[in-house]
C-alpha positions, 0 to 999 in steps of 0.5 A, spaced: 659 096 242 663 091 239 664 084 240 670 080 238 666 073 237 660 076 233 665 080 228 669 073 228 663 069 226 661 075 222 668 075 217 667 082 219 674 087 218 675 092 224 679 097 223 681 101 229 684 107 228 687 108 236 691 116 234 697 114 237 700 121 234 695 126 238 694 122 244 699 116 246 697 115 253 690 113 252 692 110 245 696 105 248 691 103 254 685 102 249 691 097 245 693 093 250 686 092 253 684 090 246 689 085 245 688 082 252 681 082 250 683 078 243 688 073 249 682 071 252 678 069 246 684 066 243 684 061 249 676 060 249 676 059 241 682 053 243 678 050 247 670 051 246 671 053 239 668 060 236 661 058 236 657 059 243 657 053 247 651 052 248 650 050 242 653 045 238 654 048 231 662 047 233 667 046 228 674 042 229 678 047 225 679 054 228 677 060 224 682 064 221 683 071 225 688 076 222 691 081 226 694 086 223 699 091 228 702 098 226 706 101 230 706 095 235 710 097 239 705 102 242 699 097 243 704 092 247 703 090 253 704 084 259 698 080 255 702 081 248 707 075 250 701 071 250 698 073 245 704 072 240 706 066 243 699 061 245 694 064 239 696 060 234 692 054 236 687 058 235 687 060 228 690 068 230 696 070 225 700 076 227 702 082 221 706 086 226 710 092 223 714 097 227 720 102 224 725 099 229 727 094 234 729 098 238 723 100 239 719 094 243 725 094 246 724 100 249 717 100 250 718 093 253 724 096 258 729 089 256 732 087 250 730 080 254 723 081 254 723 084 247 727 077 244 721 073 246 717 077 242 722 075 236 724 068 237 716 067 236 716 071 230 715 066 224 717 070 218 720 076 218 721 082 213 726 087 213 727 092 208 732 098 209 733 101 214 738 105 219 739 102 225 744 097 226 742 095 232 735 092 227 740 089 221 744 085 226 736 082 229 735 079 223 743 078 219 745 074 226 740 068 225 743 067 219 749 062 217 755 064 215 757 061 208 763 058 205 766 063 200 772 062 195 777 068 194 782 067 189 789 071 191 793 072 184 801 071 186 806 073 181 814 073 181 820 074 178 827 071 181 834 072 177 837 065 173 843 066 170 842 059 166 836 061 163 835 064 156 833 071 159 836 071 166 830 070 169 825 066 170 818 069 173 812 065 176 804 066 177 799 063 181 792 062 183 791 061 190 784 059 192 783 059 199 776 058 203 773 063 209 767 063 212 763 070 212 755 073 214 750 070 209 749 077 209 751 083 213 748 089 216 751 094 210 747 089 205 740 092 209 742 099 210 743 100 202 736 097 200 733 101 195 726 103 196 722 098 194 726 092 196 726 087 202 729 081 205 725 075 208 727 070 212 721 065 212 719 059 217 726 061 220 730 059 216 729 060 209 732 068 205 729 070 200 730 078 196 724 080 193 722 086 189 715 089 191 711 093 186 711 100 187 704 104 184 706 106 177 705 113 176 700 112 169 693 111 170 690 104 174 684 101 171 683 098 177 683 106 182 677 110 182 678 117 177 677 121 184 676 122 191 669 123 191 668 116 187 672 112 193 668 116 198 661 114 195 663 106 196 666 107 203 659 110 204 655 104 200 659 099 203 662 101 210 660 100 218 662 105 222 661 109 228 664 114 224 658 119 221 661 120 214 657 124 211 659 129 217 666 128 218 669 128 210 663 134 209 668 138 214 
């Protein structure tokens, strides 16, 4: 039985592995009826605080709840609105993470319910992907920029008064035009590892994420029995571990 308050309370990590690959229908049920239950804590923690009410260990400033969503697009419901648009008073922050656009749109059946979801998405991160549809998402809420072009212009016309019967002529012309910030092609030829942010809405940045190295890590176990015998020290699950990784 897990209660969401006490996990919270807790500092507790829960991780919920829904097998949406084996068994979509009822994946999508258990998502959607964890996230209302998240909805429904979110507006008692806003009002009431985490602790219970009944006592008075209450504290002014809201805990900080980060929910981490793979594949989003599968959990969303009537109630995910809610959740993304009023949690935040809350302490909740959202991590949300899906292959492309289209598919809370598609899962969501309108593109007008899909752009709430967007338009209450605070930062975003977009690395290379194929889908136009899910470059233009992000490069339409850029600015266009004002960038110089310089055009070379050179001539040569007839002069019978001058020393070699003719005169030439070159220029520079410099012009202004207005162009995408960054257009849909920029997202589709990203390495691997390489990413566009737009922070606070506003803000674009282009980092660099670093990929694991092939050379040893000091910081990884030497093999899997080692990390298997920490999870088993250090883990609560409702999984028998000894049982299930012994198969």
């Amino acid at each position: 039985v897990l209660e969401w308050a006490q996990a919270i309370r807790s500092n507790a990590v829960v991780y919920v592995g829904l097998d949406a690959l084996t068994d979509p229908e009822v994946a999508s049920a258990v998502g959607a009826s964890m996230f209302s239950d998240l909805t429904s804590l979110a507006g008692h923690i806003y009002k009431h605080g985490i602790e219970p009410v009944n006592t008075r260990q209450q504290t002014k400033r809201p805990p900080d709840v980060v929910i981490h969503g793979d594949e989003f697009s599968d959990l969303i419901g009537p109630q995910f609105k809610t959740l993304i648009n009023k949690s935040g008073g809350a302490g909740y922050q959202l991590n949300l993470y899906t292959q492309t656009w289209s598919d809370p749109i598609a899962e969501l059946g309108s593109e007008a319910k899909a752009g709430q979801l967007a338009g209450n998405i605070g930062t975003m991160l977009i690395m290379g992907v194929k889908e136009v549809a899910t470059c233009e998402m992000f490069t339409k809420q850029l600015p266009e920029v004002s960038v110089s072009e310089i055009m070379a212009v050179s001539g040569v016309t007839d002069n019978e008064d001058a020393a070699g019967g003719f005169t030439s002529n070159n220029q520079d012309r410099v012009s202004i035009s207005r162009v995408p910030m960054i257009s849909p092609a920029d997202i589709v030829a990203l390495p691997k590892g390489q990413a566009f942010v737009l922070l606070r809405g506003s803000e674009l940045w282009k980092i660099r994420i670093p990929m694991p190295s092939k050379t040893d890590d000091q910081e990884l176990p030497d093999d899997l029995g080692d990390m298997l015998q920490h999870m088993r020290r250090s883990y609560t699950s409702v999984v028998d571990w000894p049982n299930y990784y012994g198969r």
